[in-house]
Backbone of each chain as ProteinMPNN parsed JSONL, in Angstrom:
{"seq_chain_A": "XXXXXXXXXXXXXXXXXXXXXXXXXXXXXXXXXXXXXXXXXXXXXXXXXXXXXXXXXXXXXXXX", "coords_chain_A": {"N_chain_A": [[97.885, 101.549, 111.5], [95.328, 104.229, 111.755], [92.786, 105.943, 110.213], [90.932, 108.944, 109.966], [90.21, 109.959, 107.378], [87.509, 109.159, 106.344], [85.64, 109.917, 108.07], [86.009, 112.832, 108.128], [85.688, 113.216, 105.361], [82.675, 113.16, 105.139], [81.877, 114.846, 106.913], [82.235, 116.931, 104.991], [80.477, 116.371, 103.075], [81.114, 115.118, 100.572], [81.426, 113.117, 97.976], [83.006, 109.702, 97.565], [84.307, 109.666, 95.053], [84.244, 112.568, 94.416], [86.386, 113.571, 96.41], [88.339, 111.952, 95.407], [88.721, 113.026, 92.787], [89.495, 115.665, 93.73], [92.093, 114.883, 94.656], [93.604, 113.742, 92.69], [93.751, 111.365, 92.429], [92.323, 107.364, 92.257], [89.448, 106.547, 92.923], [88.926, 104.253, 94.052], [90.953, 103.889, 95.255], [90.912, 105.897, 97.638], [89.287, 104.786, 98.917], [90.72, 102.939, 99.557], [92.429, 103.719, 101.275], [90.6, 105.003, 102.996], [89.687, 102.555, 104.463], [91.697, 100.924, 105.679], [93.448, 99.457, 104.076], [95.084, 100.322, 102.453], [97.978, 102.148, 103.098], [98.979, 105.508, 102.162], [101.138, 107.635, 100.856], [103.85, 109.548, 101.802], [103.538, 112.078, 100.924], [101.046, 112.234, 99.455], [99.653, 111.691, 101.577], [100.076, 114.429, 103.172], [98.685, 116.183, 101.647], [96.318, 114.804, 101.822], [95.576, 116.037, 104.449], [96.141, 118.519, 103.865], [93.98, 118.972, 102.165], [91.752, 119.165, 104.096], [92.275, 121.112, 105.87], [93.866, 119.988, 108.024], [96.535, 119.339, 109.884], [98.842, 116.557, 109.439], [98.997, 114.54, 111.525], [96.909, 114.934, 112.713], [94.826, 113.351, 111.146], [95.935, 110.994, 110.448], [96.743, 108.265, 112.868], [98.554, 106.239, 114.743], [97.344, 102.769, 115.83], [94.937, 102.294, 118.645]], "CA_chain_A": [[97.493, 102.956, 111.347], [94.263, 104.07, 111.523], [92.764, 107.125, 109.603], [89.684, 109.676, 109.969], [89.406, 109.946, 106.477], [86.017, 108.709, 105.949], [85.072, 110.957, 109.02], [86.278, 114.327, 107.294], [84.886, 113.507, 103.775], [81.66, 112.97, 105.289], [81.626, 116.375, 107.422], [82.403, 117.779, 103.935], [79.418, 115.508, 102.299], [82.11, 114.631, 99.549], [81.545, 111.294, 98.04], [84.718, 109.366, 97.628], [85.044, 110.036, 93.72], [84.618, 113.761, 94.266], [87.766, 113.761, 96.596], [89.342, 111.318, 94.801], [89.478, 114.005, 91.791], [90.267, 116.829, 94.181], [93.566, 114.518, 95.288], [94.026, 113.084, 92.094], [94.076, 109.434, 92.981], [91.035, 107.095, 91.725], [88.188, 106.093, 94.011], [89.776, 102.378, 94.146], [92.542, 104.316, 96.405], [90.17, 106.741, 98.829], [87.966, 103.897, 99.223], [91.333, 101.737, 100.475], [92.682, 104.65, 101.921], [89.56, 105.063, 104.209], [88.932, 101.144, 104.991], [93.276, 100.926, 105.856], [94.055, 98.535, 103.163], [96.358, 100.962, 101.846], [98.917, 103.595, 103.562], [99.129, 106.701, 101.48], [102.859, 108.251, 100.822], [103.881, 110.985, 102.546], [102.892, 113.312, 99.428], [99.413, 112.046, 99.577], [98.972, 111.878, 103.435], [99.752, 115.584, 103.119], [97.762, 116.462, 100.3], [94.734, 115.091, 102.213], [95.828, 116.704, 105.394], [96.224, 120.04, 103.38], [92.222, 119.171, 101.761], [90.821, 119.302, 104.894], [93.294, 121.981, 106.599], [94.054, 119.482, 109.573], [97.876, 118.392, 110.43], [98.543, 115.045, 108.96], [99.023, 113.492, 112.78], [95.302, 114.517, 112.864], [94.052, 112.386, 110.05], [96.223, 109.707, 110.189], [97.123, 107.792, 113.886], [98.506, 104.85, 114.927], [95.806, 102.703, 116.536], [94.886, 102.868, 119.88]], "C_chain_A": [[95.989, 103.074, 111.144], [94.077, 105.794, 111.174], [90.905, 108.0, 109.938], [89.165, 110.312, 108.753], [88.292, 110.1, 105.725], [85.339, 109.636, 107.001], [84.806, 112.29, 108.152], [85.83, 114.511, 106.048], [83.293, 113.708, 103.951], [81.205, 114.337, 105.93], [81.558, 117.243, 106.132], [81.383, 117.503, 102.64], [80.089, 115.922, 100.954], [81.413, 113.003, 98.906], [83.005, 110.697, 97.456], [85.028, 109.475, 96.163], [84.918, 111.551, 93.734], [86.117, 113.807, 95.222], [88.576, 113.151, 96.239], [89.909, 112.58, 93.757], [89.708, 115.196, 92.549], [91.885, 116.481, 94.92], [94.462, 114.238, 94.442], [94.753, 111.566, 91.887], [92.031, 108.519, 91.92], [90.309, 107.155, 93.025], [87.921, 104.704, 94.747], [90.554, 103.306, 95.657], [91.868, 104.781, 97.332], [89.696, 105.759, 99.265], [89.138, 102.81, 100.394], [91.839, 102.346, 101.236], [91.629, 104.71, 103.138], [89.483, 103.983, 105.168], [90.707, 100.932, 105.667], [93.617, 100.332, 105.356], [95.376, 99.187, 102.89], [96.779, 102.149, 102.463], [99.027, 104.379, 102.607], [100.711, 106.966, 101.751], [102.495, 109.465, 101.364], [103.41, 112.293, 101.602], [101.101, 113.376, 99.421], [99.103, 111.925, 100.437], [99.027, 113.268, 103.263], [98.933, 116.516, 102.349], [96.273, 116.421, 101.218], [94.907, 115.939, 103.542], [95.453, 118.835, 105.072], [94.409, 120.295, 102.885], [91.176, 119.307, 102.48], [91.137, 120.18, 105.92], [93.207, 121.243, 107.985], [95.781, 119.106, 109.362], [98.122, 116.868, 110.088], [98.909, 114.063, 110.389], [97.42, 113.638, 113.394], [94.926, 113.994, 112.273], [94.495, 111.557, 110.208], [97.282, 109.473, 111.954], [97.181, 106.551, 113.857], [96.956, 104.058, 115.788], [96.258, 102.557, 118.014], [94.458, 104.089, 120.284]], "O_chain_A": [[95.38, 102.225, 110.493], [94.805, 106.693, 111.596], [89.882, 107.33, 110.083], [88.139, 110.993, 108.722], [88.071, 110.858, 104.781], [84.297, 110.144, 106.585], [83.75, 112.679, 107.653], [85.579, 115.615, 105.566], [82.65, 114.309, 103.09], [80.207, 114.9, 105.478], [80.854, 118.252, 106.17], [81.387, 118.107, 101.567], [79.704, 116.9, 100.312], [81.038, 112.035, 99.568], [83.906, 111.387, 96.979], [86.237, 109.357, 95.964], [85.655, 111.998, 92.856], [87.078, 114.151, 94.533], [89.722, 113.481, 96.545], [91.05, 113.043, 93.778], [90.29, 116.005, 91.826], [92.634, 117.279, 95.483], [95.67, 114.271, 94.678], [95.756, 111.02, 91.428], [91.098, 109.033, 91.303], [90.663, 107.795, 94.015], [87.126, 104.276, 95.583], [90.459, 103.067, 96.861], [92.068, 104.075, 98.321], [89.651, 105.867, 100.49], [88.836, 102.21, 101.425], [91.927, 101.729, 102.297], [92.037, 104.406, 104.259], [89.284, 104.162, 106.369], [90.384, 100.589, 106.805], [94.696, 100.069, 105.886], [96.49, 98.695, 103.067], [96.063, 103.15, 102.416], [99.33, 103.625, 101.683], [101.34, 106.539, 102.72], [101.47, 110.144, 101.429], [102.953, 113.366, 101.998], [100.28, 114.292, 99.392], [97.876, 112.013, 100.475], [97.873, 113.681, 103.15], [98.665, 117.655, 102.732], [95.438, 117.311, 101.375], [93.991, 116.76, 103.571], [94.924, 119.788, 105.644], [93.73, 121.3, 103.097], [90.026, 119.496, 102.085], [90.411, 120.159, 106.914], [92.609, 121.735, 108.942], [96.005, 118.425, 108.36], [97.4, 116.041, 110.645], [99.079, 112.856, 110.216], [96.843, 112.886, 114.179], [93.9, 113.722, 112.896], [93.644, 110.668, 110.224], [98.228, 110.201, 112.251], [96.406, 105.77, 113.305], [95.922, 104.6, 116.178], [97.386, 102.64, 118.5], [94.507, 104.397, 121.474]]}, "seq_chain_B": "XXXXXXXXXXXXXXXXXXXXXXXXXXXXXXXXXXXXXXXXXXXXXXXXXXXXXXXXXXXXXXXXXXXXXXXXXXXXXXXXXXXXXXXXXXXXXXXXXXXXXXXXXXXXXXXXXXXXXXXXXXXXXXXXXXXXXXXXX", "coords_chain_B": {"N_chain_B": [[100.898, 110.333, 93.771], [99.113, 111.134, 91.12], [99.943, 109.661, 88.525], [100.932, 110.535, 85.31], [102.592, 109.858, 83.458], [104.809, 109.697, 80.533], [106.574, 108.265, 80.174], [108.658, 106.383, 82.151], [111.558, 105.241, 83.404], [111.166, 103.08, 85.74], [108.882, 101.614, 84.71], [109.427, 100.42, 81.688], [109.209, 98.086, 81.032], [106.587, 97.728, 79.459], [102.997, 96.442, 78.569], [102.194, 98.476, 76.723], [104.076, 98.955, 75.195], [104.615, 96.523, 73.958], [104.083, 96.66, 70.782], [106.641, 97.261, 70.235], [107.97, 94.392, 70.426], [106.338, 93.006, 69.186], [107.315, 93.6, 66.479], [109.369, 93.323, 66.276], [109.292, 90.505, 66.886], [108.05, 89.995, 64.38], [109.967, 90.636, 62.538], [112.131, 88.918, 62.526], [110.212, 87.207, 62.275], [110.22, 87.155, 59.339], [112.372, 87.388, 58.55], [113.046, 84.496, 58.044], [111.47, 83.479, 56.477], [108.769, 84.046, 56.415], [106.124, 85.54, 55.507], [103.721, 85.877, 55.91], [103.065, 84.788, 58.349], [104.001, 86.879, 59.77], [102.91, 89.087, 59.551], [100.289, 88.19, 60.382], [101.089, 88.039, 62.997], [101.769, 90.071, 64.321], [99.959, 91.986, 63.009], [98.238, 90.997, 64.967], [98.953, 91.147, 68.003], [99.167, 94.098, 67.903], [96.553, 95.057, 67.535], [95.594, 93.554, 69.652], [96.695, 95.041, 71.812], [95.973, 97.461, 70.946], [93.202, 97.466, 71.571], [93.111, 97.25, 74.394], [93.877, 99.832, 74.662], [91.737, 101.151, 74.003], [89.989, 100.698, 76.22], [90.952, 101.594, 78.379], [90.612, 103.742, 79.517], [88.124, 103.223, 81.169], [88.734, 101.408, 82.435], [90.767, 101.266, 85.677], [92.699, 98.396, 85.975], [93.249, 97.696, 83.317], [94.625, 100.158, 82.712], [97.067, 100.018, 84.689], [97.651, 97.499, 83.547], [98.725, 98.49, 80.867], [100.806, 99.836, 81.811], [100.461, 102.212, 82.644], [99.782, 103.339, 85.349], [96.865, 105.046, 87.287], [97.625, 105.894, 89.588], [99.317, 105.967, 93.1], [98.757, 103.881, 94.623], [97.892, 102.091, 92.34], [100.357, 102.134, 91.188], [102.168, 100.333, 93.168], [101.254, 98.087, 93.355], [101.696, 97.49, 90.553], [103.642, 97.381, 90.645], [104.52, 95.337, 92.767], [103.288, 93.296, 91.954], [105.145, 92.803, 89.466], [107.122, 91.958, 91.093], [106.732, 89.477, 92.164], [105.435, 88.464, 89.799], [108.682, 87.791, 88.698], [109.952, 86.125, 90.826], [108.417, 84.014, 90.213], [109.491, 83.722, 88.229], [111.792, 83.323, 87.86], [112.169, 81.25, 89.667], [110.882, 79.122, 88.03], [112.493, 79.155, 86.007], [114.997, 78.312, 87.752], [114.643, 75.45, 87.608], [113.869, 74.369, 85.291], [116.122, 74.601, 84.546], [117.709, 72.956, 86.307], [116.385, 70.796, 85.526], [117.273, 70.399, 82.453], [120.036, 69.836, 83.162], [120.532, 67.325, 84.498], [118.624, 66.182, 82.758], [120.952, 66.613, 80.269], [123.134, 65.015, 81.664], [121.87, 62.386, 82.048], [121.542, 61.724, 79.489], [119.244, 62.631, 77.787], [116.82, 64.464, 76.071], [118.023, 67.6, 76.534], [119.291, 70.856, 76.791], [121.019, 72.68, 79.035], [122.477, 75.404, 79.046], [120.842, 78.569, 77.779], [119.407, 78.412, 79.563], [120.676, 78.609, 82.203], [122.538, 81.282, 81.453], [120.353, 82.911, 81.016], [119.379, 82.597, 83.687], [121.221, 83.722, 85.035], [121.449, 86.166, 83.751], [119.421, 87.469, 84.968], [119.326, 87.607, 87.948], [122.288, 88.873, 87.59], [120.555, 91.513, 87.306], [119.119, 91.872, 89.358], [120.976, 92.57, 91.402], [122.184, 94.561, 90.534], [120.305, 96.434, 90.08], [119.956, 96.057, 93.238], [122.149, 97.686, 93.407], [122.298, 100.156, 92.875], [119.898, 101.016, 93.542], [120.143, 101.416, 95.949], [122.093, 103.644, 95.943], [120.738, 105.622, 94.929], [118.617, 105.748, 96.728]], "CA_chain_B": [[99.644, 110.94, 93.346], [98.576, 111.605, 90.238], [101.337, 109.635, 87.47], [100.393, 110.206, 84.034], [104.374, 110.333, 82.615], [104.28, 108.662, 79.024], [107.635, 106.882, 79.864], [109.083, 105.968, 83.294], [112.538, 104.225, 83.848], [110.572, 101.812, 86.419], [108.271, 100.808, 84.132], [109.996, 100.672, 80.543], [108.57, 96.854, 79.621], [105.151, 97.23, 79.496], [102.187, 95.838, 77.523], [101.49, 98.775, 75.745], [105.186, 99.055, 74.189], [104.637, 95.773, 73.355], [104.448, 96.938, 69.512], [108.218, 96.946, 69.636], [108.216, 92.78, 70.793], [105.745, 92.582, 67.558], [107.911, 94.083, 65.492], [110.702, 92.297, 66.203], [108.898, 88.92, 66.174], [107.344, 89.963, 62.872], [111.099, 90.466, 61.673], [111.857, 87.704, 62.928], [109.443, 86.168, 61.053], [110.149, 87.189, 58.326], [113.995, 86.86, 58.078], [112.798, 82.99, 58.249], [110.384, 83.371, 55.409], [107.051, 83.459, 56.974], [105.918, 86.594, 55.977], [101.771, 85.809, 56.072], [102.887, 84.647, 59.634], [104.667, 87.729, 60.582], [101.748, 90.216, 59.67], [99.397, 88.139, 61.492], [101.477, 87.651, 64.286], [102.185, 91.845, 64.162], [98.737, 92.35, 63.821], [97.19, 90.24, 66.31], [99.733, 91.731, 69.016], [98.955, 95.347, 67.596], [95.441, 94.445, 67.766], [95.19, 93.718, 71.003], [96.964, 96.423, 72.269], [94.469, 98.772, 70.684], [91.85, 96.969, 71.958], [93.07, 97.361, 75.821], [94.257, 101.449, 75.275], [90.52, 101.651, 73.823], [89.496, 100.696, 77.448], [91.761, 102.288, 79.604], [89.392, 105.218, 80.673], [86.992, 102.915, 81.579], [89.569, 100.454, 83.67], [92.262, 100.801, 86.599], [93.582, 97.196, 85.91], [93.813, 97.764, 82.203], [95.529, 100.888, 82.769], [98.337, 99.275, 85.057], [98.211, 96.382, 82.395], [99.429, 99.033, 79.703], [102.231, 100.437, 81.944], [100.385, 103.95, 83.37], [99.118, 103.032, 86.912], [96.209, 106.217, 87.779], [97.744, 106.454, 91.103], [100.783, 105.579, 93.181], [98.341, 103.057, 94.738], [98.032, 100.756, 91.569], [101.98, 101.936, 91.121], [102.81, 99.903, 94.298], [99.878, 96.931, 92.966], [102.073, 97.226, 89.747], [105.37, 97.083, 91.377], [104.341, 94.465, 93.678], [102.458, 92.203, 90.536], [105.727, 92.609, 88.787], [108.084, 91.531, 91.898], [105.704, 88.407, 92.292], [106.151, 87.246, 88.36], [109.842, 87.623, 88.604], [109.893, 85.67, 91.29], [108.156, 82.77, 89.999], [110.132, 82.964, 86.409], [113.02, 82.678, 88.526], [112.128, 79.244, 90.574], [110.808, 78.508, 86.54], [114.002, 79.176, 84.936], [115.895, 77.158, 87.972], [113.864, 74.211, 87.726], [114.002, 73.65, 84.133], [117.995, 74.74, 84.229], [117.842, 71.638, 87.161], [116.111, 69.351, 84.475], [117.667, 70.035, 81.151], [121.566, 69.732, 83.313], [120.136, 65.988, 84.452], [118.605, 65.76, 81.447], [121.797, 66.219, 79.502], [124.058, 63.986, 81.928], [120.867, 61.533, 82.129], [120.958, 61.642, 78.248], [117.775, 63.03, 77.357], [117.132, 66.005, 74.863], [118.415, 68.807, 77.007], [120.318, 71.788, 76.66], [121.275, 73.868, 80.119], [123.258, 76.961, 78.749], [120.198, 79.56, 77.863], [118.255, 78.648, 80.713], [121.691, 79.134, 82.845], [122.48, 82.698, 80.872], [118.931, 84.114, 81.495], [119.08, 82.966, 85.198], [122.492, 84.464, 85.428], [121.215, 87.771, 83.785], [118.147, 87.665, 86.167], [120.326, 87.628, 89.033], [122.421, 90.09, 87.784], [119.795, 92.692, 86.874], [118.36, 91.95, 90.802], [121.999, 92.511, 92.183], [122.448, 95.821, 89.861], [119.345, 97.063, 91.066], [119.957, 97.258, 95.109], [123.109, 98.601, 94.025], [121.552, 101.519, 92.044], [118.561, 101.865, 94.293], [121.016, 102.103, 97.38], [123.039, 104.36, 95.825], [119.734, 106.954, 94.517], [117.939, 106.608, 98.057]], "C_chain_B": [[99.279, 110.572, 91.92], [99.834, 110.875, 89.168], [100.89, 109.755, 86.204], [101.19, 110.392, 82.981], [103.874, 109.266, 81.557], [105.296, 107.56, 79.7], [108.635, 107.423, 81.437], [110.221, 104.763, 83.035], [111.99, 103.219, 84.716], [109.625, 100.983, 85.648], [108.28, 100.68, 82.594], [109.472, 99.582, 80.049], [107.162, 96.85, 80.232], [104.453, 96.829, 78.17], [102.283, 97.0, 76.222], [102.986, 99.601, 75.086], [105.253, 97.851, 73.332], [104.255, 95.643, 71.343], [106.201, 96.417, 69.408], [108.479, 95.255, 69.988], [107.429, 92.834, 69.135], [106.805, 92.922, 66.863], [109.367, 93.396, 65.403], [110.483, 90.709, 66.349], [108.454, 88.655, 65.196], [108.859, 90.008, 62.338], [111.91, 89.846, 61.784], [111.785, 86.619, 62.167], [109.735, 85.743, 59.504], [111.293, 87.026, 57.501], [113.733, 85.195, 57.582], [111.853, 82.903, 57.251], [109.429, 82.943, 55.478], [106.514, 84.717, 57.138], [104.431, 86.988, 55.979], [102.061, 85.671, 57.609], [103.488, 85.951, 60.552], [103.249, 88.873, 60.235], [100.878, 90.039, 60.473], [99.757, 88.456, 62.75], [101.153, 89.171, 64.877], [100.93, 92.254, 64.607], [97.876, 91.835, 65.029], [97.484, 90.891, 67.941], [98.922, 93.177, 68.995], [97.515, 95.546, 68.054], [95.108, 94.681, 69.044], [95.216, 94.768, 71.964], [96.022, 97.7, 72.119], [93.33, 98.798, 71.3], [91.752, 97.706, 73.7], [93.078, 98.978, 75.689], [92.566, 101.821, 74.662], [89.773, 101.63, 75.253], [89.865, 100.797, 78.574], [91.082, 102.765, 80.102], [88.531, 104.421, 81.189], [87.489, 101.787, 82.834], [90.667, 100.756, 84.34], [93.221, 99.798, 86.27], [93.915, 97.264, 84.268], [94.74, 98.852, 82.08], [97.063, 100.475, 83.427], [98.363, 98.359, 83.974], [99.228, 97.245, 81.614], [100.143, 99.554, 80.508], [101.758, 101.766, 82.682], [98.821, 103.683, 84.377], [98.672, 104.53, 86.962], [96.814, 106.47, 89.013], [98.794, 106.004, 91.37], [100.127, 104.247, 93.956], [98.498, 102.082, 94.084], [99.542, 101.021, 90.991], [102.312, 100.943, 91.541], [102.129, 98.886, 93.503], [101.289, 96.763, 91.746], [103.352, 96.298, 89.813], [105.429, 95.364, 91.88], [104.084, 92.842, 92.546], [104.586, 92.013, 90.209], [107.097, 91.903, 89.384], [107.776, 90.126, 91.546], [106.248, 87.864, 90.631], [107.503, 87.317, 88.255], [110.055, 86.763, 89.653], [109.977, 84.256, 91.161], [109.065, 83.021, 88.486], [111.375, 82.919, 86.997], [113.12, 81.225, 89.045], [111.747, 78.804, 88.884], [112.195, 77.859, 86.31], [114.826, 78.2, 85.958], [115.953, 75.871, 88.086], [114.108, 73.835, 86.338], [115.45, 73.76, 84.026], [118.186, 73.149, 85.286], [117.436, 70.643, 86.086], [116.584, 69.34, 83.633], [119.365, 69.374, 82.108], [121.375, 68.038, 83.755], [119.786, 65.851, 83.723], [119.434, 65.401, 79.928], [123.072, 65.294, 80.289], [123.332, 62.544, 81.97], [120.899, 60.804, 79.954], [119.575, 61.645, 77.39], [118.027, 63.741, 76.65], [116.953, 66.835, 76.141], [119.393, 69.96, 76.736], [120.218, 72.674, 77.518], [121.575, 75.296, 80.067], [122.007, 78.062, 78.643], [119.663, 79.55, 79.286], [119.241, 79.337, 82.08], [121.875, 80.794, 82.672], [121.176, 83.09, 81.514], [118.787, 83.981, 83.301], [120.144, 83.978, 85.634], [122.092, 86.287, 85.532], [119.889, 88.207, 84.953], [119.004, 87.831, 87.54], [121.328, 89.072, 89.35], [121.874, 91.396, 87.896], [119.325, 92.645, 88.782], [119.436, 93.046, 91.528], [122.43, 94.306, 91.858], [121.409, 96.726, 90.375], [119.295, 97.266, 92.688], [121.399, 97.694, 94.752], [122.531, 100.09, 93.674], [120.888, 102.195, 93.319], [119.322, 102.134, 95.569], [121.359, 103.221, 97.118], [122.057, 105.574, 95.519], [118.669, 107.001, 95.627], [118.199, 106.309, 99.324]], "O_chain_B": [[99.179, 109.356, 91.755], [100.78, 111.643, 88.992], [100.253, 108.742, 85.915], [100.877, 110.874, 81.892], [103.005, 108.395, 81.605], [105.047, 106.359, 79.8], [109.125, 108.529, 81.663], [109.948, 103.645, 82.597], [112.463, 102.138, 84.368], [109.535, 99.775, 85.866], [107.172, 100.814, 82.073], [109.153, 99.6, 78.86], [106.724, 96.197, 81.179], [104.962, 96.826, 77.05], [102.407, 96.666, 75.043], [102.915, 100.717, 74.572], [105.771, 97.893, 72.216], [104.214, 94.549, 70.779], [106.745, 95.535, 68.745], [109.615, 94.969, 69.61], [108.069, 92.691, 68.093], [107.348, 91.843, 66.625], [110.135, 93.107, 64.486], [111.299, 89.851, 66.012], [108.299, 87.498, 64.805], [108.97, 89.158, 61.455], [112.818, 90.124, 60.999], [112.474, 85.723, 61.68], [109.609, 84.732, 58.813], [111.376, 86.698, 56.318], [114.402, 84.813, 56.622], [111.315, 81.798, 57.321], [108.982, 81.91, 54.981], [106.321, 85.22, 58.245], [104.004, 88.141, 56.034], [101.354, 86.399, 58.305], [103.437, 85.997, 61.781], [102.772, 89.371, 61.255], [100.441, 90.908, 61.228], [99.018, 89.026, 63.552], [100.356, 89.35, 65.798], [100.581, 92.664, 65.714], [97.043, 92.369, 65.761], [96.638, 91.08, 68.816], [98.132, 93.44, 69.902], [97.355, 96.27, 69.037], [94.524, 95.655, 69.518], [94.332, 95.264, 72.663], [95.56, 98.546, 72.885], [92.597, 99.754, 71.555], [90.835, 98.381, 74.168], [92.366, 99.569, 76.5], [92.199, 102.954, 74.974], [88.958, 102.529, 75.457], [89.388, 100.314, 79.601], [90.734, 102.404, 81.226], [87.877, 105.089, 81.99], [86.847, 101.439, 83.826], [91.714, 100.568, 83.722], [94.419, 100.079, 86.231], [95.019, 96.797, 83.986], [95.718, 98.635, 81.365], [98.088, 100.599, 82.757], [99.396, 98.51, 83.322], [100.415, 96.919, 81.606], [100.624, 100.385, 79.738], [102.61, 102.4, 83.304], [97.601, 103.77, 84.241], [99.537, 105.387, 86.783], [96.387, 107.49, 89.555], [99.511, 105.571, 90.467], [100.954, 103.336, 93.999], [99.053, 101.101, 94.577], [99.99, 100.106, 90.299], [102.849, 100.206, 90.714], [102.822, 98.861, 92.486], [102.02, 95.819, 92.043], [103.807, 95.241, 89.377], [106.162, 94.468, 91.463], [104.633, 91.74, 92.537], [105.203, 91.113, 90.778], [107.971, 91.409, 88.672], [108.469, 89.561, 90.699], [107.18, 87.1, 90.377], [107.73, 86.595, 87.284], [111.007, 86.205, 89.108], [110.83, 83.465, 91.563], [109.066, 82.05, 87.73], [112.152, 82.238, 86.328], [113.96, 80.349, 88.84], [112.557, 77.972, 88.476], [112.729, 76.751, 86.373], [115.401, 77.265, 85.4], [116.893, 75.192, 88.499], [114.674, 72.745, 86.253], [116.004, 72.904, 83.336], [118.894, 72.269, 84.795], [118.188, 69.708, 85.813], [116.734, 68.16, 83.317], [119.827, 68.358, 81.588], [122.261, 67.364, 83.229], [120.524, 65.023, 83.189], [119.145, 64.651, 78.995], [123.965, 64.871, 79.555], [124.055, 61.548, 81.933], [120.412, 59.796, 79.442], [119.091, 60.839, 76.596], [119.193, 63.961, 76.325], [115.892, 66.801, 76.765], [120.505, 69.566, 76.384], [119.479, 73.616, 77.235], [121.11, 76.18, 80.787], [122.065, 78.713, 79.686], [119.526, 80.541, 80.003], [118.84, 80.246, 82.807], [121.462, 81.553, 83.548], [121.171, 83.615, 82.628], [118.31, 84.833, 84.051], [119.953, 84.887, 86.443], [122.204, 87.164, 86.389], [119.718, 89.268, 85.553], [118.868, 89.03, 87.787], [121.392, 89.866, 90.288], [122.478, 92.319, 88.444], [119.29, 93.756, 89.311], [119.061, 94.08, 92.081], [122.858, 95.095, 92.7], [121.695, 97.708, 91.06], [118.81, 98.221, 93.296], [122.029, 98.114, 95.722], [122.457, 100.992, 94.508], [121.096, 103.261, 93.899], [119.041, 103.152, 96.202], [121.044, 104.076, 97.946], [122.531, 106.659, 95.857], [117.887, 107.95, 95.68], [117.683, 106.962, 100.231]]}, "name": "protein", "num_of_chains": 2, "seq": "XXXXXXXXXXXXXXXXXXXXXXXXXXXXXXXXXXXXXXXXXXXXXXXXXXXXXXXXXXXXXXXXXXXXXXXXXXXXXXXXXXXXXXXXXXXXXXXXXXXXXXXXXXXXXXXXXXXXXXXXXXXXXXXXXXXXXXXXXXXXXXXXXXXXXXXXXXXXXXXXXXXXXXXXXXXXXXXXXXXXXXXXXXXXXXXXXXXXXXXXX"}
């Protein structure tokens, strides 16, 4: 899976501990969240989907 | 997201209940008449504990230590940690249950039965658990 994440925080010149506390996650998690270490749950894929009003099949795609 | 429940059925033995292990190795202790060794013991446990929830806010990994993972991230990290040492205290426990049961037909100082019991209950508690977790998702 690959994510645009780090794209969309950056259009929003966020740094990854301000959307961490607007997701309520730390800055450990956005940070692995962004890089793909770590998949997000469906609660928190939508969450960021909903923080950036995109569709969560826009933020988060398989690769390719 | 966000877990900041005091007390979770998934994670019921953690460090920072570990008061109630003091307290029952201090009485313990003390049934056995060692009761300078049961205060220390009490406090030293207690102690520590204080020490880590003094530096929670300032740590992720001390926070999963004490039992309340900031995220569902170090949840899974927790989960995962806690699969991993059950794991290995399982191959433990059947390795020394393999040496004390040669050790007591070998005639050595052995005794098999606890180490048997605790693998048994380890086993069962695994076996009880995918029935549960089948049965709630």
């Amino acid at each position: 899976m690959q994510n645009d994440v780090r794209h969309l925080r950056e259009v929003k010149a966020l740094s990854q501990g301000d959307l961490a506390k607007q997701l309520g996650v730390s800055r450990q998690t956005v940070n692995a969240i962004e890089t793909g270490r770590y998949l997000p749950s469906l609660p928190l894929a939508l969450a960021i989907g909903r923080f950036f009003g995109r569709a969560i099949e826009e933020v988060f795609h398989v690769d390719g | 997201m966000s877990t900041g429940r005091w007390f979770s059925r998934d994670r019921w033995f953690t460090a920072e209940r570990g008061w109630v292990i003091a307290a029952v190795k201090a009485a313990v202790t003390v049934v056995v008449m060692l009761v300078w060794h049961a205060f220390f013991l009490y406090g030293l446990i207690v102690m520590s504990l204080v020490g880590l929830r003094a530096l929670m806010p300032k740590s992720e990994t001390v926070s999963v230590l004490l039992g309340v993972p900031v995220d569902e991230r170090w949840e899974s990290i927790s989960t995962r940690a806690w699969a991993l040492a059950g794991q290995v205290i399982f191959i433990g426990l059947l390795v020394t249950l393999v040496a004390m049961q040669v050790g007591q037909t070998q005639g050595w100082v052995g005794y098999s039965t606890p180490y048997a019991l605790v693998s048994a209950a380890l086993a069962v508690a695994y076996l009880g658990g995918v029935v549960f977790y089948r049965w709630r998702q």
